[in-house]
N, C-alpha and C positions, 0 to 999 in steps of 0.2 A: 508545815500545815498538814494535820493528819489528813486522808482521806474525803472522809465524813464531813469535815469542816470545808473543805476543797466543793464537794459537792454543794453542800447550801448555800456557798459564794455562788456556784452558778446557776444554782434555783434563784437565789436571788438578781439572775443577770450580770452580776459585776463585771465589768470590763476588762479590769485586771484579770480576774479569776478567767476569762475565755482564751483571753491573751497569753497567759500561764498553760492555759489548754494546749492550744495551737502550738506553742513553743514546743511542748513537751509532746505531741503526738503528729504533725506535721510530716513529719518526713516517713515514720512508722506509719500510716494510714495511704499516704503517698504508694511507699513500698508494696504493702496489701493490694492496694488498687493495682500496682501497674503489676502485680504476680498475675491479676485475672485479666487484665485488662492491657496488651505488652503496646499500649502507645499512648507515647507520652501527655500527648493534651486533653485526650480523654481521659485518661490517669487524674490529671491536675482537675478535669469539668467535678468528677468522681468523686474524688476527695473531697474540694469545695461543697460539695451536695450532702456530705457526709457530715462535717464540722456543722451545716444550717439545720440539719435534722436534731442533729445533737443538743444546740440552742434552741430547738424548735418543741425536742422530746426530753428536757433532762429530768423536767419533772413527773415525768412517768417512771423514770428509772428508781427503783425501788431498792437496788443495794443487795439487792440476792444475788451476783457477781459482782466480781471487780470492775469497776469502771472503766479500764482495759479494754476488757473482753467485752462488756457492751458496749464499744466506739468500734471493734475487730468485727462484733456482730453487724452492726449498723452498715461497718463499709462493704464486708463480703455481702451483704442483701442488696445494696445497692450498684454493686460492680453483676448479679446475677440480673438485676431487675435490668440493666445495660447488654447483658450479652443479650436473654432475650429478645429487647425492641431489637438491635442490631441484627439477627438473627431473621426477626419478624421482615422485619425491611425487606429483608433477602430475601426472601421467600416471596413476597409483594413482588420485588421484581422479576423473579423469576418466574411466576404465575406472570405478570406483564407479558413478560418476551413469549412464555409460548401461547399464547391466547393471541398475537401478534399485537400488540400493543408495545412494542420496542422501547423499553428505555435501558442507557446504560446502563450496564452494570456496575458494581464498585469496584473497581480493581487497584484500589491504590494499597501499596502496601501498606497492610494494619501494622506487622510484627516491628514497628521501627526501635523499639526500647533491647535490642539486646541484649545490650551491656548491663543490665539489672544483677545485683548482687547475687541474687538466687541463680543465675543460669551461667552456668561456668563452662555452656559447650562454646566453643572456637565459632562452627559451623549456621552460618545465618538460617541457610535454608531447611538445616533440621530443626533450628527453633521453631522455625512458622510450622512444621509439621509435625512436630512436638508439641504444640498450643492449638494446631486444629484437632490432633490425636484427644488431646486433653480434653477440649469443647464437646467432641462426641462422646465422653464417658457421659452416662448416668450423670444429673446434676449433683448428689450428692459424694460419689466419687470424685466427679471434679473439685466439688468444694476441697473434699479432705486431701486429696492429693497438691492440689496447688497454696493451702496453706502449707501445708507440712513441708515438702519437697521443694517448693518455688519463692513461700516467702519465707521458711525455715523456723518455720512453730514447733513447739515440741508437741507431740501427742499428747500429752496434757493441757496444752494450751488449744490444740484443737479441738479438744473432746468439751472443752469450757466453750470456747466460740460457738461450736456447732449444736451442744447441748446434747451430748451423745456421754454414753460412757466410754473408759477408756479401750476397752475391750471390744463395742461397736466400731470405733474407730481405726482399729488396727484390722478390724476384720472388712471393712470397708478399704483401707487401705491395699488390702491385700490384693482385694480384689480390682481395684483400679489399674495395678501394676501387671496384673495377667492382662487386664482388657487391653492396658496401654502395648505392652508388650506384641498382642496377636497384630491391632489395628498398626501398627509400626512394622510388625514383619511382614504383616501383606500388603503393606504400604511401599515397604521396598523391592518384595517382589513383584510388584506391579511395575515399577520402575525402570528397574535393569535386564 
């Protein structure tokens, strides 16, 4: 089934046709989420939230991308619109605690998804300081760095997700890897 025809099955809702969806982008949308998002059941909340927007928007989708890249755009918007509330949260309780209004804080380890295809360090505890490195770049930094390098998009596939050119993108890139790089080196000189 061409594309095209693929699409009007699921304007028209068909079951099959979503089912066919999910088969075929399930585990790819999965991966995207847990590149931004490195634990595993908010990965899974993420995704799910992503497939009902998809049935919820397909008929907005107009066909000036591949339908790929608009399911790749829909999850990156919604693994962003997740870091911030979580972000938000935090910041909530940490205005609590110093105003004295005491509540815990979250300390349960976020980074539990190490094992993720994209990250091939050994080392658990430079992941989590490599994914909070990441979290403080620029948002748009972090977008292009963590598809490109964490869920392994090519820059042409990122520059279609993000809606950049190719050349934005690499120049973005670039500069995510110096930022990463300072925030990591005084991260360890802090350290030792």
């Amino acid at each position: 089934m061409k594309e095209t025809e693929f699409i009007q099955e699921l304007k028209l809702k068909s079951t099959k046709a979503y089912s066919q969806l999910l088969d075929a982008y399930q585990q790819k949308v999965f991966s995207t989420c847990i590149s931004f998002v490195p634990n595993k059941e908010d990965a899974e909340d993420i995704a799910q939230d992503v497939f009902i927007e998809v049935f919820n928007s397909i008929n907005k989708f107009k066909g000036e991308s591949k339908l790929s890249t608009w399911i790749y755009r829909i999850s990156t918007n919604k693994c962003l619109e997740f870091i911030r509330k979580k972000n938000t949260k935090k910041r909530f309780a940490f205005l609590q605690s110093i105003t004295g209004n005491v509540i815990p804080m979250d300390k349960t380890n976020y980074f539990t998804e190490m094992n993720h295809p994209g990250i091939l360090l050994e080392n658990k505890e430079l992941n989590a300081t490599l994914f909070k490195a990441i979290n403080s770049l620029p948002e748009s930094q972090a977008v292009v760095f963590t598809l490109h390098k964490i869920d392994g998009k090519s820059y042409q596939e990122v520059a279609e997700i993000t809606d950049r050119s190719l050349s934005s993108v690499e120049s973005v890139m670039f500069r995510a890897k110096k930022n990463l790089k300072k925030l990591l080196e005084n991260y360890y000189k802090n350290e030792h």
